[in-house]
N, C-alpha and C positions, 0 to 999 in steps of 0.2 A: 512404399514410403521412402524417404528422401534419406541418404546416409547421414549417421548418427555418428557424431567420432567421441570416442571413450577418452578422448585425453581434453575434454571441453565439459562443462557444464558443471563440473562437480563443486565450483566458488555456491556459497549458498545465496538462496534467492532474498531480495531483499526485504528484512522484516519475518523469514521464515527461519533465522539462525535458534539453535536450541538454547531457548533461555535460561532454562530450571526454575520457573515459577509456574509455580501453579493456581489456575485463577480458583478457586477453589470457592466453587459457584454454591455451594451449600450452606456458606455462613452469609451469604447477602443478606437474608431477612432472618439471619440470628441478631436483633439488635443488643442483647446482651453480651454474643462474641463482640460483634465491633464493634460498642464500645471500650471493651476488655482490650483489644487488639490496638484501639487509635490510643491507650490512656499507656501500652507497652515502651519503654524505655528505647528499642529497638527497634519501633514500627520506624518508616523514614516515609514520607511526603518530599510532593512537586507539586509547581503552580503549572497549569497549562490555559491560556489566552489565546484565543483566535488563530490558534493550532498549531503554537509556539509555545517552546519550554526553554526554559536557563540552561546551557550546557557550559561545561569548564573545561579547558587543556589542560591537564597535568603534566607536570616536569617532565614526563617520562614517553609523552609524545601521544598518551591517551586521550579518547573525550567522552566525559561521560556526563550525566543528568547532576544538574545541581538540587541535590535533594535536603532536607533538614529533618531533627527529630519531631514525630508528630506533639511533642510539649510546646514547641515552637511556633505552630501553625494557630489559627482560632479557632477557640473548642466549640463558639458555635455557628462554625460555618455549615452552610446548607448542603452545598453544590461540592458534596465530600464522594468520589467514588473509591471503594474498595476492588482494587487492580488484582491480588491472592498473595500467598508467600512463597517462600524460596524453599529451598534444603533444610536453611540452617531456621528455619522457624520464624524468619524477619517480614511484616505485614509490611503491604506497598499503597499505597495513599496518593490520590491526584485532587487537586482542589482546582475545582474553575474558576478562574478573577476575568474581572474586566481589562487587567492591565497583568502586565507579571510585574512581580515587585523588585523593584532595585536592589544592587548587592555594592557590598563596600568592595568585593573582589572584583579587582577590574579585568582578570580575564573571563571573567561569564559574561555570557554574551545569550541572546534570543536566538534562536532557531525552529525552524521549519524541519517537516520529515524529509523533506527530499535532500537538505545539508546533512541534519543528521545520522538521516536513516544511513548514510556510508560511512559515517565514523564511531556511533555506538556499538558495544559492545550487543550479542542476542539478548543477556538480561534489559538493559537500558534500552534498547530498540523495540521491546516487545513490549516494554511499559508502556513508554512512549505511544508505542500504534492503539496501544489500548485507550489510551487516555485520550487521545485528539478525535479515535471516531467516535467517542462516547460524548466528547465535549460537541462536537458537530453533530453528533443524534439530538441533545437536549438543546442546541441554539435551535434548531431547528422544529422543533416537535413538541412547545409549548403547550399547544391548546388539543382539544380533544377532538380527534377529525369524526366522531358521531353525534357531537352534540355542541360543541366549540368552546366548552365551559375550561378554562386552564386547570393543566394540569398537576399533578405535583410529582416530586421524585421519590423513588421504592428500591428498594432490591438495592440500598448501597450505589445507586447511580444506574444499573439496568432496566428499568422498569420506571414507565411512567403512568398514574392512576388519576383517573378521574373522578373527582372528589363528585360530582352530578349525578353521572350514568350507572360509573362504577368500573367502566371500560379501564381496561389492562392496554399499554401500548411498549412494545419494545423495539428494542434498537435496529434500525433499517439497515440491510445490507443488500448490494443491488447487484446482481451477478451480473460478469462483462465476461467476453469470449476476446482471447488475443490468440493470434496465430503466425507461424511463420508456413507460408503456402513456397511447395517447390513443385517443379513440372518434370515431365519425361526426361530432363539432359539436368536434373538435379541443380537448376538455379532456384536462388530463392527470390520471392519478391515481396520487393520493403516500397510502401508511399510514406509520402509526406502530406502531411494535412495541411489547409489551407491556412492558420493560424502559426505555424511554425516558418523559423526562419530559413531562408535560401539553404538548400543543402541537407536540411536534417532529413533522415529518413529511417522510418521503424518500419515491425510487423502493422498488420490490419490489426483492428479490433473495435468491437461496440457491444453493446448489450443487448441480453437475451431479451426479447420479447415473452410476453404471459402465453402461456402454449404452445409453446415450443421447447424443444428437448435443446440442451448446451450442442449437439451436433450439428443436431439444425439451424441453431444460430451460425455457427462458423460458415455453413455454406451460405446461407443468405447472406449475412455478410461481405464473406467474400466479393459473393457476385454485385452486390447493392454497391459496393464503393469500389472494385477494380474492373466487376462486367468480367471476370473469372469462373469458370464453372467448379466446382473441386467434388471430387469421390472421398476417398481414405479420410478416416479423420482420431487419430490418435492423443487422446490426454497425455500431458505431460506435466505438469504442475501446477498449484494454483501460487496467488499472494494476495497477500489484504494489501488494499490498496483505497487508503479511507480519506479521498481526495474528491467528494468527502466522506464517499460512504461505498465503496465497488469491493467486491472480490474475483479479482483478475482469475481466469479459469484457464492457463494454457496449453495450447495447442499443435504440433504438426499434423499440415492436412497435405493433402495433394492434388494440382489440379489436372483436371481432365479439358481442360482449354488453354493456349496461351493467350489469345487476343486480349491487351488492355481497353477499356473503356471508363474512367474514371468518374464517376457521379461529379465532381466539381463542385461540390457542398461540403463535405467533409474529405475528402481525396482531392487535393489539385494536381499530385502527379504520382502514379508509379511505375516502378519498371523493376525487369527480370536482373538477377544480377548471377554471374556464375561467381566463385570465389577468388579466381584472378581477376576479373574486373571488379569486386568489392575491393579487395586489397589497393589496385590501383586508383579508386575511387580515393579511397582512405590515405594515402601516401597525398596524394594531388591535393588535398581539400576540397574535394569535388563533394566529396557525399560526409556527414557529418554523424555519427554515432549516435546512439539513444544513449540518455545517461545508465548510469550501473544500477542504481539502483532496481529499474523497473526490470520485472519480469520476461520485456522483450530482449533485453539484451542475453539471456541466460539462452533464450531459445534460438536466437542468430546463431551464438556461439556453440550449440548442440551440431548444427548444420556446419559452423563455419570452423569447425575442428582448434580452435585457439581462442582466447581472448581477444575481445576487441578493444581499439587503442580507445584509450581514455578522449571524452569530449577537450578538446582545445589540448591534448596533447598527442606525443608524435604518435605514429601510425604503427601499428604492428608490424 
């Protein structure tokens, strides 16, 4: 395998920071805990919309979820999911709207995971990731895929029943392999997909196929979009990554081929990089970083012994 430097990787993976909540999956279908829990002085609610929530800057340079007492919110709203509590006893609450609602504070502002997720705090990031794939399970998963009758919500926002058949349906998560592939002289190699602008370039990665082991995705993989062969193939971490519904599984593997051959459908171009020509890639503007948040950036930098410079700023 490709060397690992001990002074890299340790910044936490995005959306995997320790939040101290716990979703505490046993009161979903206590409907007398929550309602007990939502009527709690202490419980706090957030609106989540089209897989944005309200965040605020605090004086102090923080940004965190703009959240309210659940007395505040409407008691009989539907589309109520129970997120779990914290330490200190306090229930967490996301409501689905079709719009997020206005605020008199004019530094709350809309946001997205991918702003977000690098300036929340692990509680508010974890909320957060819970609530937007939960909100993108139920936009998407209305009706009953056995008999097509709509469904209705269970389990606190988990679980969707069909009033017809009687079918149980829950929340979809779609396993994706990401990896960073290096060869015999310990280069790694990063493509660019054909959708991304001039310069950007990540690890590989796609999703597992049904019958197949996560190792055997990577080498298909591999070879389906860089024409790579790879041996070795070592886990290294996962991340939810609910864009709108994957959980990133990653990877160093190692190839047993250098020749590129690029599919040109999803890969327009890759190439081998050793660490001095990254770095001078990175100085130049030649080759453009993955943002921080995703999971490939953690795995460059396993291999590439340092942090990598921030997108649109200067180079390491």
């Amino acid at each position: 395998m490709s060397t690992i430097s001990n002074e890299a990787g340790h910044r936490p993976i995005g959306f995997t920071a320790p939040s101290g909540i716990d979703r505490a999956a046993h009161h979903r279908l206590d409907e007398a805990w929550l309602a007990a829990a939502w009527s709690h002085p202490t419980t706090r609610v957030f609106v989540v919309s089209g897989g944005q929530v309200l965040v605020d800057d605090t004086p102090d340079g923080r940004t965190e979820l703009v959240m309210t007492p659940a007395f505040e919110a409407p008691l009989t709203e539907t589309h109520r999911y129970f997120l779990g509590t914290d330490t200190d006893g306090v229930s967490y609450f996301a409501l689905q709207k079709d719009a997020l609602p206005g605020r008199m504070d004019q530094s709350a502002r809309p946001a997205g995971l991918r702003e977000a997720g690098l300036l929340l705090d692990g509680r508010d990031a974890a909320l957060m990731v819970h609530a937007v794939a939960l909100e993108n399970w139920q936009r998407l998963h209305r009706f009953c895929s056995r008999c097509g009758e709509r469904t209705v919500i269970a389990a606190a926002g988990h679980i969707r029943r069909c009033p017809a058949c009687g079918a149980e349906h829950y929340p979809r998560t779609d396993p994706a392999v990401i990896m960073l592939v290096t060869d015999e002289h310990d280069r790694a190699l990063l493509g660019r997909q054909v959708h991304w602008p001039e310069g950007r370039f990540s690890t590989l990665a796609g999703f597992v196929e049904p019958g197949e082991s996560i190792e055997q995705s990577v080498v298909r993989e591999v070879f389906e979009e860089a024409g790579v062969t790879v041996g070795a193939v070592e886990y290294v971490a996962s991340q939810p990554w609910p864009f709108p519904s994957s959980l990133m599984l990653g990877f160093m593997a190692r190839a047993t081929s250098s020749e590129i051959d690029v599919d040109g459908d999803e890969i327009e171009e890759a190439r081998w990089f050793s660490r001095e020509e990254l770095t001078a890639a990175f100085a130049s503007g030649e080759v453009l970083p993955p943002f921080g948040i995703s999971i490939a950036s953690h795995l460059i930098e396993l291999w590439y012994g340092r942090p990598l410079p921030k997108p649109g700023g200067p180079a390491a």
